[in-house]
C-alpha positions in Angstrom: -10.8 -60.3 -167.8 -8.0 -57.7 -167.4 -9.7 -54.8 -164.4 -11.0 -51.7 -166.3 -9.1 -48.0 -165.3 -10.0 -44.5 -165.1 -8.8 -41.6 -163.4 -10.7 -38.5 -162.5 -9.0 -35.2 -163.5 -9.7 -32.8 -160.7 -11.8 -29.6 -160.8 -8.7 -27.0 -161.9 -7.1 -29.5 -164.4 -10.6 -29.7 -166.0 -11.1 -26.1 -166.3 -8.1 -26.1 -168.7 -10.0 -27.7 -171.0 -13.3 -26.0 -170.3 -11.2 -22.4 -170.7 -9.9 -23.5 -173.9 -10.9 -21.7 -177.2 -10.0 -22.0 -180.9 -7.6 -19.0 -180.5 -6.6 -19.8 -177.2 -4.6 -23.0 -177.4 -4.2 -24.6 -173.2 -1.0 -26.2 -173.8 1.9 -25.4 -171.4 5.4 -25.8 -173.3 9.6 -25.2 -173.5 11.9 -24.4 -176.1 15.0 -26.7 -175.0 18.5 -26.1 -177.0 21.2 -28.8 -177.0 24.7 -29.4 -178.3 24.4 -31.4 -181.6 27.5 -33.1 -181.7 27.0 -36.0 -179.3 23.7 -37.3 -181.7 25.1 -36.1 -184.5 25.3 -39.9 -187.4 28.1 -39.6 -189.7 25.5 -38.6 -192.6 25.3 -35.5 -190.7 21.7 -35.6 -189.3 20.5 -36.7 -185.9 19.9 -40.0 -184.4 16.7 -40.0 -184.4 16.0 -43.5 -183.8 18.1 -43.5 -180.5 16.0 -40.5 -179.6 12.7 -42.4 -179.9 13.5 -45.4 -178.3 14.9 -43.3 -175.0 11.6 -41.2 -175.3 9.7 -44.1 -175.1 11.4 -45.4 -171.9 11.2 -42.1 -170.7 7.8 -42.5 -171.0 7.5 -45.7 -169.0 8.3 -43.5 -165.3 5.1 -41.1 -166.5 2.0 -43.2 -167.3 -0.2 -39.9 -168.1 1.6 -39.5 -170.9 -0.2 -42.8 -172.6 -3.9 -41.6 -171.8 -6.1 -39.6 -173.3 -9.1 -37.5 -172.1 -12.6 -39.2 -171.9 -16.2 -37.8 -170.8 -18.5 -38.6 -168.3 -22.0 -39.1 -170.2 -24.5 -36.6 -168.2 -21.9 -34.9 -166.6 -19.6 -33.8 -168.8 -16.7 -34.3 -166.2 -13.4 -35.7 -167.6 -11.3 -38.9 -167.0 -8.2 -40.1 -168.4 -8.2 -43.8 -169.6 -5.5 -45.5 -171.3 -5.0 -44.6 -174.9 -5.3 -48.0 -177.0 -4.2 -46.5 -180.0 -0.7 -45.0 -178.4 1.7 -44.2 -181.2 5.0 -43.2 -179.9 5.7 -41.9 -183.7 2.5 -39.5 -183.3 4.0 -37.5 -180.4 7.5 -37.3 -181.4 7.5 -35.4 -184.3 11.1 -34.3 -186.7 11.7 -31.4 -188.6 14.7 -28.9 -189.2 15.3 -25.2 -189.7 16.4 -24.1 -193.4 19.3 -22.4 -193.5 21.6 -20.7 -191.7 19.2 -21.8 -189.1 19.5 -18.5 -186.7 17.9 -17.7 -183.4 15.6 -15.5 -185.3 14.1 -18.4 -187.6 14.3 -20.6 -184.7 11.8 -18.4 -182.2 9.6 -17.8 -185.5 9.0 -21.9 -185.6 8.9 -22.5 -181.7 6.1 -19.7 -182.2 4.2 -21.7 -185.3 3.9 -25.0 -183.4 3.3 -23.2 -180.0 0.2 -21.9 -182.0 -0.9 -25.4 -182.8 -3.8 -26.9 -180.9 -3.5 -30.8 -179.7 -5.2 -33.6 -180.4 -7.4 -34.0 -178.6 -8.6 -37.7 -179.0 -5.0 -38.4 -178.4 -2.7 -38.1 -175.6 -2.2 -34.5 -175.2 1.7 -33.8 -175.9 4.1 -33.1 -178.7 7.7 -33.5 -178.6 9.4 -31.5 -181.6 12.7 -32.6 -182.9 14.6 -29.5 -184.4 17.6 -30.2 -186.6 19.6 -27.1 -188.2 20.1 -25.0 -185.2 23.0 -22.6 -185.9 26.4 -23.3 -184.2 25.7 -27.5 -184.3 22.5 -27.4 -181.6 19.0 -29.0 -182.0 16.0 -27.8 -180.3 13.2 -30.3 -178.7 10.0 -28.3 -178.4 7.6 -29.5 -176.2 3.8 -29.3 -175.3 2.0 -30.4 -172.8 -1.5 -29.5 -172.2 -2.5 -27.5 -169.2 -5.2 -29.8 -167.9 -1.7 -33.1 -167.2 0.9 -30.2 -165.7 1.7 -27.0 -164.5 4.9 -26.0 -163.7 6.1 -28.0 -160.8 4.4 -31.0 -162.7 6.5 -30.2 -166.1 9.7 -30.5 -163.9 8.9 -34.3 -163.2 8.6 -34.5 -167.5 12.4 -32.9 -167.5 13.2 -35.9 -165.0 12.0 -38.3 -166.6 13.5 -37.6 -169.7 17.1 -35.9 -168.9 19.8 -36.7 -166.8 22.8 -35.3 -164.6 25.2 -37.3 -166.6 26.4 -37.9 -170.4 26.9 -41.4 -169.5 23.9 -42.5 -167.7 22.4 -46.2 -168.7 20.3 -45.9 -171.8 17.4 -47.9 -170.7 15.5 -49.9 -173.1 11.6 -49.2 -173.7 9.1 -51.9 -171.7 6.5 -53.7 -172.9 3.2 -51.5 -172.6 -0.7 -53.2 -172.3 -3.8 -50.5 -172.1 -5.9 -51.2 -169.2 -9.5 -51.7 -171.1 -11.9 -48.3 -170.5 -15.0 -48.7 -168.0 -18.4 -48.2 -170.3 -20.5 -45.0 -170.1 -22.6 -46.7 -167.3 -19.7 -47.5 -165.3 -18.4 -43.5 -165.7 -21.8 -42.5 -165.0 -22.5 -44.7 -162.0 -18.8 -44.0 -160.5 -19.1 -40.3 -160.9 -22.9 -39.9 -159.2 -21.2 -42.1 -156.3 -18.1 -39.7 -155.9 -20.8 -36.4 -155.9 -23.1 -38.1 -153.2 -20.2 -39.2 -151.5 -18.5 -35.6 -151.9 -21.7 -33.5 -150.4 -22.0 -35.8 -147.5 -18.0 -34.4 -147.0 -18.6 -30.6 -147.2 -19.8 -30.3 -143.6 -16.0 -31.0 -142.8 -15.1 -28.2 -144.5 -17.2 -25.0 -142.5 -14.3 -24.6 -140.3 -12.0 -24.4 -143.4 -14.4 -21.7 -144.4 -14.1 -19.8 -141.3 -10.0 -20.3 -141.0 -9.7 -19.1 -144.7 -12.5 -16.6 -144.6 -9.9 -13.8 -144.7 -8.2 -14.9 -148.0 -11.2 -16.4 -149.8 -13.1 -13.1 -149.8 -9.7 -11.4 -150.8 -9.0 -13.4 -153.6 -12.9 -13.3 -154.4 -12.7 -9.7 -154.4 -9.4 -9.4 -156.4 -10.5 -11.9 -159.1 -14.0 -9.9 -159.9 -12.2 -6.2 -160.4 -11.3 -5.6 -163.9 -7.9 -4.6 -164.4 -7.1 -1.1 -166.3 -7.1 -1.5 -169.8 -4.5 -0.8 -171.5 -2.4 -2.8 -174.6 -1.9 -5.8 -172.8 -5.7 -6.7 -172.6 -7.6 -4.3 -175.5 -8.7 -6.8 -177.4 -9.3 -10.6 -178.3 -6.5 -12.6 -179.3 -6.0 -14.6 -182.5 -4.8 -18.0 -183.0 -1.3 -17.1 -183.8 2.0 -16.7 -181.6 5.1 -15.3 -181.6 7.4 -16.5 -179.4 10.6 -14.4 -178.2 13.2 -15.2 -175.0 16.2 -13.5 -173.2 18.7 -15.2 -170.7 19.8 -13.5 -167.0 22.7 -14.5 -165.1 21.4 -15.9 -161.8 23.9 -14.3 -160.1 23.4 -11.0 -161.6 19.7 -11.4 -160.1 20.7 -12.3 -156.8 23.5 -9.0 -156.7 19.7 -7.7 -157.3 18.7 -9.3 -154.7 21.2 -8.8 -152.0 22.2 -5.4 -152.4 18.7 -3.4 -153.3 16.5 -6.0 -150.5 13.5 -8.5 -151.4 13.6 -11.9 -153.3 14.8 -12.9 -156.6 10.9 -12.9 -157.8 10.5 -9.6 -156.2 13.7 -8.6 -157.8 12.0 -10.3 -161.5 8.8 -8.5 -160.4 10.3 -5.2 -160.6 12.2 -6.0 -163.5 9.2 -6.7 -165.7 7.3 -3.9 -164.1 9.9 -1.7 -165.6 10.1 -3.2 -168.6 6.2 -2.5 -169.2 6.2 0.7 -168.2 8.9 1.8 -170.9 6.8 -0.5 -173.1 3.6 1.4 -172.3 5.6 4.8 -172.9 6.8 4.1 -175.8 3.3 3.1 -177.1 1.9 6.4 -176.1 0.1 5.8 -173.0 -0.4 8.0 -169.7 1.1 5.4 -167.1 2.4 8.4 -164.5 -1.6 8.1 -163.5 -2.5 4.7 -164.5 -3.7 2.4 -161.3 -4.1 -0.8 -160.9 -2.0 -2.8 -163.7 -2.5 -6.0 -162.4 -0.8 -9.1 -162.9 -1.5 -12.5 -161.8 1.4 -14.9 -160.2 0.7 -19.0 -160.0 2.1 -19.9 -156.6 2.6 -23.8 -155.8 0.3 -25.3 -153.5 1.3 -28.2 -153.0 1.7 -29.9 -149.6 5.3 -31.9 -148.6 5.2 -35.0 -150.0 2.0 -34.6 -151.9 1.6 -35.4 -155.4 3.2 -34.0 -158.4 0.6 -34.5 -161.0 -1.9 -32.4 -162.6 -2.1 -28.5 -161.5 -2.0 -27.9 -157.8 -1.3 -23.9 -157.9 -3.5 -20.7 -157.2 -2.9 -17.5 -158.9 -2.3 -14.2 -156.9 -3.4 -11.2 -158.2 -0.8 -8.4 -157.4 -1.2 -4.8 -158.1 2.3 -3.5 -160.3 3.7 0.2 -159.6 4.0 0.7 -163.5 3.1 4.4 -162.6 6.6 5.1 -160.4 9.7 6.7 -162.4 12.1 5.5 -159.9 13.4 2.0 -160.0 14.1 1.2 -156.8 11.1 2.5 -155.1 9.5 0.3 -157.9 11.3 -2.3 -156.4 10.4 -1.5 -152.8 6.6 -0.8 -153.6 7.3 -4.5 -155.6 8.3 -6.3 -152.2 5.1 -4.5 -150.3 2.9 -6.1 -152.8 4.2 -9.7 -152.7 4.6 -9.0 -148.8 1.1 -8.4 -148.3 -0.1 -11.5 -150.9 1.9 -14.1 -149.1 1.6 -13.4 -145.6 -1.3 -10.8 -144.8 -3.9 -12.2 -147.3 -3.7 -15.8 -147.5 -5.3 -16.1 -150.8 -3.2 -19.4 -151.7 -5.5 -20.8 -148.4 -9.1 -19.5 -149.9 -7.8 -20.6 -153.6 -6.6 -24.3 -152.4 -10.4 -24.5 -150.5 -12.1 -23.2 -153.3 -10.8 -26.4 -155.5 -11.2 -28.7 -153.2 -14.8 -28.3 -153.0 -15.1 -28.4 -156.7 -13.4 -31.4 -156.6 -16.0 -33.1 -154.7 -18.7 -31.6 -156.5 -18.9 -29.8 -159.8 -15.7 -28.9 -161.7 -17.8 -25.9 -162.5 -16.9 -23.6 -159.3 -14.0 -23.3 -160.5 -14.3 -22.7 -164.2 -17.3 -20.8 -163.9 -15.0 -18.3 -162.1 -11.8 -18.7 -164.6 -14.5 -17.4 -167.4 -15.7 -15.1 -165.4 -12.3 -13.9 -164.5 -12.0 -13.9 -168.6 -14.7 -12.1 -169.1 -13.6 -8.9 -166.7 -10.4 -9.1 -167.7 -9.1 -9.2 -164.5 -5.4 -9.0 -164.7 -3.2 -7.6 -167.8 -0.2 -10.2 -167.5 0.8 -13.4 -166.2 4.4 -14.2 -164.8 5.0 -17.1 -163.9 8.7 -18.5 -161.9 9.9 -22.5 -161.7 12.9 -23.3 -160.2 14.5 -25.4 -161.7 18.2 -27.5 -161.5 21.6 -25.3 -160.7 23.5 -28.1 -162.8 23.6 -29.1 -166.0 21.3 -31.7 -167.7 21.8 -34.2 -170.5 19.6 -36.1 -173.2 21.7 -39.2 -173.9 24.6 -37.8 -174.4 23.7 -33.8 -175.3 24.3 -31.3 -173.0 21.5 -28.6 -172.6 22.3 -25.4 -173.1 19.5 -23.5 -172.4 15.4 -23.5 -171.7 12.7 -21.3 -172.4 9.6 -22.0 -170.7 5.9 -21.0 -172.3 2.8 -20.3 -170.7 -0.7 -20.0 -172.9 -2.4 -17.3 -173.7 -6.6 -17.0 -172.5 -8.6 -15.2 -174.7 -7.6 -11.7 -174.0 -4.2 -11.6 -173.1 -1.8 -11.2 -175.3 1.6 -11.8 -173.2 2.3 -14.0 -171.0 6.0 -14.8 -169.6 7.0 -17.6 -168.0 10.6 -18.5 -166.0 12.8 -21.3 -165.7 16.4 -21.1 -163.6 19.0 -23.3 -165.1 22.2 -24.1 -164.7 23.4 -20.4 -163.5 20.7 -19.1 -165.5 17.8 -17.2 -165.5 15.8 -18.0 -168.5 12.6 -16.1 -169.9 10.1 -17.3 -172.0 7.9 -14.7 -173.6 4.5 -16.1 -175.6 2.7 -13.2 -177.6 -0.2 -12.7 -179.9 0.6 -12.4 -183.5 -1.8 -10.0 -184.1 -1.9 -7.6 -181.4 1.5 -8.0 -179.7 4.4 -7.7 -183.0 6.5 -5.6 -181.2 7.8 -8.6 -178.5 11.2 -7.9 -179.3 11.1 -4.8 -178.2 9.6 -5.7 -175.1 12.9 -8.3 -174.7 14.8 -5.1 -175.1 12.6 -3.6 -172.4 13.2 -6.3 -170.3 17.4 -5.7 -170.9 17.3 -1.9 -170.0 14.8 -2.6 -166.8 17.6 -4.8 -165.6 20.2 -3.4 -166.5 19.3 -0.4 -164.1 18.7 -2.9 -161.0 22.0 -4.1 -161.8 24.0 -0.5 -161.8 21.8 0.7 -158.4 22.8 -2.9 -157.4 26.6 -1.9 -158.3 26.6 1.6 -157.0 25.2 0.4 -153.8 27.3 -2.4 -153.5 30.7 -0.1 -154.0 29.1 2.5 -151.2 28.8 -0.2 -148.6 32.2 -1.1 -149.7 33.8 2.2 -149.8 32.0 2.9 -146.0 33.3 0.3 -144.6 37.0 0.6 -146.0 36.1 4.5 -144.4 35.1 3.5 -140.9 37.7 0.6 -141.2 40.8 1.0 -137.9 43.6 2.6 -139.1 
């Protein structure tokens, strides 16, 4: 008789589910655009059988993607088992944009199925074939619920399923068996085992405690102040998304970078920090005395080596200058902030701790304090950065042209912008509420005008150092 399987989600995968509300789908997602041509039958439409027979040996490399979320009776904890019922033609959906099939009605149905909850009795993912992309592309949208990736884990998903060549091996699709499910006394028995083995453990973690002391009562502290309110957090969301994106040059953000001093996120940072503040002028609010518009950054966690699976990341809460006129002390009171989060506070340390022990306890610790978090509104906006390949990609033979990452929505936040670097690209991903947040385009215009000033102090400053050096130059 074929050996039963389940695998434990850990404590911050599960709080993605536990977080999860009608109006506040947990699914992670992209907006990928590709060149039509290459899939493109002589009918005119795309091959969409060829597409579902690579997907499904795509699938082969990530086994999650054929399990589905079960429950631990008493408990309530979650495993993932094999899904039986797995139905490649469930997942990989087909559907095309009427015409003329602009970027316009494009973002408006990336929006509609990003608003869509998943299945969940099924394994939680949708790929969505878009034919009728202006200018011969396709889109493939995809979600991916929060509780199988986050970012760095979505990157192994773009791995398995693209390639750095046009003419890389198609390979065929192998044969697939479920494992069988344990029974409800097997889940129950395994789990009570894995808490009674997991409280003998914690004694190994008081000098952890004391090490990390510092940045667990810092992010403690952080995560239990409410953030100002202001547009970005005034109310509860509804179930409805728009969804809106812009494209850098990666170069342009590194002149950023180079000439005016910190990072390429610090340089992003200030960039959105500027956008929201002519956002929150334009709306009609005081920000020249506004304090404290917070905003929370995921930061990878993993160790060298470790697993890519599931969500390994903390969230920083930094502190934007949205109240200072002038860009580039923005910028410089910017670097300060990250400065401080990454090297004086060690949050990432006390946040890493904090889900270990939930792990070998109760998922509970840490969704207790997500809700919590919810609750008190504790930050006004989430940006989030993955790097991602300087070279192009491929499916089959379709080059990508672009990405544009998503990141959910919780309950009362009603923007949330995610990044994704690509092929000498800087690509942004904005997710907003319907309902409270129709003015996202104008935000994307924000976004343009914040940068465009980094890049002209970036210019100026460049020419100056140019111009003193021609001056000091032997004649």
């Amino acid at each position: 008789m074929p050996e039963t399987f389940y695998e434990r989600l850990s404590a911050l995968d599960a709080t993605f589910l536990d977080v999860e509300s009608k109006s506040a789908p947990m699914h992670v997602g992209a907006a990928l655009i590709f060149d039509a041509k290459p899939l493109t039958l002589e009918h005119g439409g795309l091959d969409i059988e060829r597409l579902t027979r690579y997907t499904m040996a795509a699938v082969d490399s990530i086994p999650r993607y054929r399990q589905r979320v079960e429950w631990i009776p008493g408990y309530g904890h979650p495993v993932w088992v094999d899904d039986d019922r797995f139905n490649m033609n469930f997942h990989l959906r087909h559907t095309r944009l009427p015409l003329p099939g602009d970027e316009r009605s494009l973002k408006r149905l990336v929006g509609r199925l990003f608003s869509q909850h998943l299945d969940r009795s099924r394994p939680l993912w949708e790929f969505w074939v878009v034919e009728g992309v202006e200018n011969d592309r396709f889109a493939l949208v995809i979600k991916v619920h929060h509780c199988m990736v986050d970012g760095i884990a979505g990157v192994e998903l773009l791995q398995a399923l693209l390639t750095v060549s046009p003419d890389a091996t198609e390979r065929e699709p192998q044969k697939w068996t479920p494992r069988p499910a344990p029974s409800r006394t097997q889940l129950l028995v395994g789990e009570t085992n894995h808490r009674v083995d997991g409280l003998r453990k914690l004694s190994h973690f008081l000098p952890r405690v004391r090490q990390n002391f510092e940045g667990l009562s810092s992010l403690l502290r952080s995560g239990m102040k409410p953030a100002p309110r202001t547009i970005f957090t005034e109310q509860d969301i509804s179930p409805y998304r728009r969804f809106d994106w812009i494209r850098f040059a990666l170069d342009d953000v590194k002149a950023v970078k180079n000439n005016l001093g910190g990072t390429i996120n610090d340089a992003v940072v200030a960039t959105v920090t500027g956008a929201v503040r002519r956002f929150l002028v334009r709306r009609g609010s005081d920000v020249d005395s506004m304090e404290g518009f917070r905003t929370a950054l995921p930061v990878n966690i993993r160790k060298a080596g470790g697993s890519t699976v599931g969500n390994q990341v903390a969230l920083l809460l930094a502190d934007l200058p949205v109240s200072e006129p002038d860009a580039l002390e923005r910028l410089r009171k910017v670097i300060e902030v990250t400065t401080e989060l990454k090297k004086e506070s060690n949050q990432t340390g006390g946040a890493a701790l904090i889900e270990e022990v939930a792990d070998l306890t109760t998922k509970r610790i840490v969704s207790e304090l997500y809700l919590v978090a919810m609750k008190l509104r504790t930050y006004n906006l989430i940006i989030t950065n993955v790097p991602g390949p300087p070279f192009p990609l491929y499916l089959l033979n379709s080059p990508m042209k672009s990405i544009y990452p998503m990141v959910p929505l919780m309950q009362n936040q009603n923007l949330g912008i995610a990044l994704f670097s690509y092929a000498g690209g800087l690509h942004f991903g904005l997710n907003a509420d319907w309902e409270s947040f129709p003015d996202v385009h104008e935000f994307v215009e924000d976004l343009e005008a914040s940068f465009a000033e980094y890049m002209q102090l970036a210019t100026a400053h460049s020419t100056g150092h140019s111009e003193r050096k021609e001056t000091s130059a032997p004649a």
